[in-house]
N, C-alpha and C positions, 0 to 999 in steps of 0.2 A: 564832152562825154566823161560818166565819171569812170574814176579808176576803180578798181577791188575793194580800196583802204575805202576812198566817201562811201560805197555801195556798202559796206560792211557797219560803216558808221547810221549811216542813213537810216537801215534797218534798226540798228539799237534806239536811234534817239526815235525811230516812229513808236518804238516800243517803253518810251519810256512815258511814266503820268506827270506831273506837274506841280508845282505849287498851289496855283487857282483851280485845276480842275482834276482833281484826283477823282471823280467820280465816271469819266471817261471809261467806259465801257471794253474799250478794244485797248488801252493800258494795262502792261503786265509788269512791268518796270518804276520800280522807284523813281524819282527825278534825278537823284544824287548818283544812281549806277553808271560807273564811268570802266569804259572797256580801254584796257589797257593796251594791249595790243592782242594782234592775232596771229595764225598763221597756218597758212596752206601747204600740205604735203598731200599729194596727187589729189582723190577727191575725199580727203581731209579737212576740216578747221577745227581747229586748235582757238576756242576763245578764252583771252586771258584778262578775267574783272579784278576791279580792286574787292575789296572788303567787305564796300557797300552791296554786293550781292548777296552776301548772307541772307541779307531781308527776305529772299525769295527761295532761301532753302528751308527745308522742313524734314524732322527727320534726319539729317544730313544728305537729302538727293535734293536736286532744282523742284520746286514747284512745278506742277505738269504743264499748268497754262503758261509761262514761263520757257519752261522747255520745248515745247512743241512749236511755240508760238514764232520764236527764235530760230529751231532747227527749220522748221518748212523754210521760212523764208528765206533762209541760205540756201537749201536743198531746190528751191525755186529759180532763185536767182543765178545758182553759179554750177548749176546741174552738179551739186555735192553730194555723197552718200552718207557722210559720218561727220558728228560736230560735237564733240569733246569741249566740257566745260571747265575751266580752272579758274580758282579763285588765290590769287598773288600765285602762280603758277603751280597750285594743288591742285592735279583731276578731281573733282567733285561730284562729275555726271557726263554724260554723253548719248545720244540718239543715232543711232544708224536707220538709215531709210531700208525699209524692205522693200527686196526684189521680187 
């Protein structure tokens, strides 16, 4: 069974594209985008990218396919309502699920 940490990782690397196949349709992630760590406070997460996220801000907020792509499938997986983005642990962006 996996724990929180692989199911959280899980998610990221299905989200991320490739070397060979950046043309990969359902890729919203860089290959290089490496989550540093995260964290849960009640239905919270707190994700914390290195640097290499930038590539998917625009504007200075997360690109939308990016962000949604991310938040549902937390919001799926760990019945979450709220997922705050940080980049070297700078909030950048965040989704809350509507009730």
């Amino acid at each position: 069974v996996n724990d929180a940490q692989d199911k959280i990782q899980i998610i990221v690397n299905s989200l991320k594209t490739n070397k060979f196949n950046s043309s990969n349709l359902s890729s919203h992630l860089d290959y290089q985008v490496e989550l540093m760590n995260y964290e849960r406070v009640d239905d919270d997460f707190f994700l914390n990218f290195s640097d290499s996220l930038l590539d998917s801000v625009y504007n200075g907020k997360l690109k939308e396919e990016v962000k949604y792509a991310l938040s549902y499938s937390i919001f799926d997986t760990f019945n979450a309502e709220n997922v705050v983005f940080l980049i070297n642990s700078n909030k950048i962006d965040e989704l809350r699920l509507a009730k």
